[in-house]
N, C-alpha and C positions, 0 to 999 in steps of 0.2 A: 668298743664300749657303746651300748647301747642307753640312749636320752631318750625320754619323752620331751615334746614340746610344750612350753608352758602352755598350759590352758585350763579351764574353768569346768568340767565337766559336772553335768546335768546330775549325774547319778553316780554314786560309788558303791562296788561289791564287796563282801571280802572272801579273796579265794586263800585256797593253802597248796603251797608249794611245795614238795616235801615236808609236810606239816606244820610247817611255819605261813602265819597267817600276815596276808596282805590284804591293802586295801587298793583296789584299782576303779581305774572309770569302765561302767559298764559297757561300753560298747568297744573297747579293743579286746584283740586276738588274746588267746591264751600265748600264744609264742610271744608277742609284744609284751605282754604284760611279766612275763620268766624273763624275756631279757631285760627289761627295764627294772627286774626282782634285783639284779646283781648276783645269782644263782649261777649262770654262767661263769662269770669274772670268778667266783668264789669254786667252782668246783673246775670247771673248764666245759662242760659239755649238758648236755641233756638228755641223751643217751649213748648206747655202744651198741653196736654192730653186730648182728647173732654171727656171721661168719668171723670176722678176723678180727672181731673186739675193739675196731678203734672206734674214737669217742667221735661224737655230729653233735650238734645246734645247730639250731635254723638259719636258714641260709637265704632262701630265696625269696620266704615272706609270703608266695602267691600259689601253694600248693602242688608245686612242679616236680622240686626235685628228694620230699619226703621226706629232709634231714630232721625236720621238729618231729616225727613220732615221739609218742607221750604217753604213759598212760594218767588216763583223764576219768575219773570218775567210776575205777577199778577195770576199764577197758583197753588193752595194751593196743599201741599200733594207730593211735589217733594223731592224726595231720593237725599237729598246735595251732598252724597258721588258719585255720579253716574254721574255727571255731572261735566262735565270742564267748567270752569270760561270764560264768554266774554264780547268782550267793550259794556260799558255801561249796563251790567245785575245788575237789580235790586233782592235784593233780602232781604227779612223779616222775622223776627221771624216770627211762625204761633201759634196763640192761638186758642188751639180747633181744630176745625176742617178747619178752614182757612177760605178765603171766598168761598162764591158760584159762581162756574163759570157760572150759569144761570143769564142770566140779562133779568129783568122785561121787559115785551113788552109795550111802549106807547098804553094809549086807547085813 
């Protein structure tokens, strides 16, 4: 289980989690702020694995070993840990490989 420590932050954003809105201190990670969501606890994971589908959450905290990919702001494959939280960031588990950021061209 992941805690925040109590503390008094300067500023607070609100981001969405899978659509559901939170409010967090603006200066922590997006992976910090998903775990401290209880999004984890609630579902088990943050995303699945394009080869052999098992489920990752963040792990390592310091951008090393990739398990927090996310998509963050409709951009699949974003390092949660590596980024800080802003108003109105949307952000989703990613299954597989997330989506495609190529969009079909009208014929």
């Amino acid at each position: 289980m992941f805690k925040r420590l109590e503390t008094n932050p300067q500023k607070c954003v609100t981001i969405y989690i899978n659509d559901r809105p939170y409010g967090v201190s603006a200066d922590e990670t997006v992976a910090a702020a998903v775990l401290a969501s209880g999004i984890v606890s609630e579902i088990g994971h943050t995303r699945m694995t394009p080869v052999s589908g098992t489920f990752r959450a963040p792990y390592c905290m310091m951008g090393v070993c990739y398990e927090c990919l996310m998509v963050i702001d409709g951009l699949a494959n974003q390092r949660a840990c590596q980024q800080t939280v802003a108003e109105g960031m949307r952000i989703e588990c990613q299954q597989a490989a997330g989506p495609s950021p190529i969009k079909e061209v009208a014929k």
